[in-house]
C-alpha positions as CSV (number, residue, x, y, z in Angstrom):
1,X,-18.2,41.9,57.5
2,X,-21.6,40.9,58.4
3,X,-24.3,43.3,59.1
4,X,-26.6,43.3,62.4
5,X,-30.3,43.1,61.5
6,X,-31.9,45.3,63.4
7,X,-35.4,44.5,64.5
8,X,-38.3,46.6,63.7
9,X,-40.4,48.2,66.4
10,X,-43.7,48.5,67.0
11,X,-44.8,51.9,67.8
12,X,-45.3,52.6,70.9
13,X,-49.0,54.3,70.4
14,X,-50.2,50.9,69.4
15,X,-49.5,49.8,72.8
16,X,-50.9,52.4,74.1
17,X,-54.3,51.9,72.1
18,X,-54.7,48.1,72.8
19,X,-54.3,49.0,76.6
20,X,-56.7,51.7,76.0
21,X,-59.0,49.0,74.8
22,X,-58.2,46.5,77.8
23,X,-59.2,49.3,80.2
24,X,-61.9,49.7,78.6
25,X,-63.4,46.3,78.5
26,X,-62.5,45.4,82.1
27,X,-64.3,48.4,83.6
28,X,-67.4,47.3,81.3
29,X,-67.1,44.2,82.9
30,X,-66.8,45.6,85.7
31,X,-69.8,47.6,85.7
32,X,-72.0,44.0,84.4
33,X,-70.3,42.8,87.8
34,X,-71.8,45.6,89.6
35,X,-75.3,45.9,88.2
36,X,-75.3,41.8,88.1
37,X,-74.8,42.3,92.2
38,X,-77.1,45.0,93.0
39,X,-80.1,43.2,91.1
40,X,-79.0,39.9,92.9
41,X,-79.2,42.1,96.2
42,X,-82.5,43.5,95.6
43,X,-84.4,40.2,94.5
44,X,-82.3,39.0,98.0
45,X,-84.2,42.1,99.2
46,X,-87.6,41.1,97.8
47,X,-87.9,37.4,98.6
48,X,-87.1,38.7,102.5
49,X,-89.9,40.6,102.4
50,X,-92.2,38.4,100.5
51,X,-91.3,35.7,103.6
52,X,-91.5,38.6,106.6
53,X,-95.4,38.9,104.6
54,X,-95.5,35.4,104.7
55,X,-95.1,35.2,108.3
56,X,-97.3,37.4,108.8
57,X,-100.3,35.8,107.2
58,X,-99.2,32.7,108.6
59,X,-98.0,30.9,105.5
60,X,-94.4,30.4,106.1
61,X,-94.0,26.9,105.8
62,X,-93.7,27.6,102.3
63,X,-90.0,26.8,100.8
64,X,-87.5,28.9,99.8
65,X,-86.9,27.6,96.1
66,X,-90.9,27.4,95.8
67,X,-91.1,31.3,96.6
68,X,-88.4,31.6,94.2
69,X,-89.7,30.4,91.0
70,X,-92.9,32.6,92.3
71,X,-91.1,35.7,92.2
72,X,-89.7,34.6,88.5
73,X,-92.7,33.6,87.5
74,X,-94.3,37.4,88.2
């Protein structure tokens, strides 16, 4: 009679490690995400207030893109 093979497992701590990992990676990507967002916000932040100055001096016609590459080039 023929004998089943039985199939080797993995341990299960392995598993556990690579998940580990996973998390790990996602809430670093996570965190790029965040800081990404908030310096995306505050140049948001300081090209309104560069155009509300702007306005005030009486310079607005100025485009958007133009005060853009400004704010790079600083």
């Amino acid at each position: 009679m023929l004998k089943k093979r039985r199939r080797k497992r993995r341990p299960k701590k392995q598993k556990m490690e690579v998940g580990m990992e996973l998390l790990l990676l996602l809430k670093m990507n996570h965190q790029n995400l965040f800081l990404m967002n908030q310096k995306r916000i505050k140049e948001l932040q300081e090209i309104r207030t560069m155009k509300r100055t702007l306005r005030d001096l009486g310079l607005l016609p100025m485009k958007t893109p133009r005060l853009i590459l400004m704010l790079q080039k600083r």
